[in-house]
N, C-alpha and C positions, 0 to 999 in steps of 0.2 A: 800875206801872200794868198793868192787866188790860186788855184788848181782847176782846171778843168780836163777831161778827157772824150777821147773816142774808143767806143766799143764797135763792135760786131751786134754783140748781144745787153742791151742796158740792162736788163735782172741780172746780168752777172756783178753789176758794181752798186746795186739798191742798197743803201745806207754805209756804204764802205769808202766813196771816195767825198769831200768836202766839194763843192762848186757845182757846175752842171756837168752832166754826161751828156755828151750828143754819142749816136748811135747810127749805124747802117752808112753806106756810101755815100748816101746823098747828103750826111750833114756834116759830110767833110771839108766842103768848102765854109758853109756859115763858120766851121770849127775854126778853122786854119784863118779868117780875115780878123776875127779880135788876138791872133795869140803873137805875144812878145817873144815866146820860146817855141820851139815845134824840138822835142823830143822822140825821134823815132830807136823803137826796140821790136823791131818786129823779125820775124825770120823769114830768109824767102821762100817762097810760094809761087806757084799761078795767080795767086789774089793779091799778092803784096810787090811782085816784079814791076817796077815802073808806076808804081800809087800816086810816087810825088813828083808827077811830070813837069813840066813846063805851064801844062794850065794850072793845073792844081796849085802849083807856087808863084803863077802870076795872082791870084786870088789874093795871095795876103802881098802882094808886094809895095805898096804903098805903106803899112807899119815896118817894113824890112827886117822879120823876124830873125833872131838866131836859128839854125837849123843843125840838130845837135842828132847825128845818126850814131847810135851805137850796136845798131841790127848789122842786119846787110845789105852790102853796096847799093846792092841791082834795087835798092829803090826807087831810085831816080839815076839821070846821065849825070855822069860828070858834063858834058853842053848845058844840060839843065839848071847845074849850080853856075857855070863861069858866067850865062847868060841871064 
């Protein structure tokens, strides 16, 4: 199994997770178009309300990943998932 993640900050996962890290806002789309699973645990925030909009999860919609939130809601619409 392949693990990959996203950071904020990659020194914080330097030799601690197996796969790549992508890191900062912008390699959230490259992140999200190879992934089978999207595991969201994030808390909400002003930076995290609405992360995984409707573009954000047009990006991977062609692999039609799982999308597995065990954070909170307000990360995306419920419009966002039915659509």
């Amino acid at each position: 199994w392949r693990r990959d993640g996203t950071l904020r900050d990659s020194d914080v996962a330097a030799g601690v997770m197996p796969g790549d890290i992508y890191s900062g806002a912008g390699q959230l789309d490259p992140f999200l178009r190879q992934a089978d699973y999207i595991v969201a645990a994030l808390p909400s925030t002003p930076q995290t309300q609405g992360l995984l909009d409707g573009d954000i999860l047009s990006a991977c919609a062609s692999r039609q990943p799982a999308l597995i939130n065990v954070g909170r809601g307000d990360l995306l619409s419920e419009s966002t998932i039915i659509h």
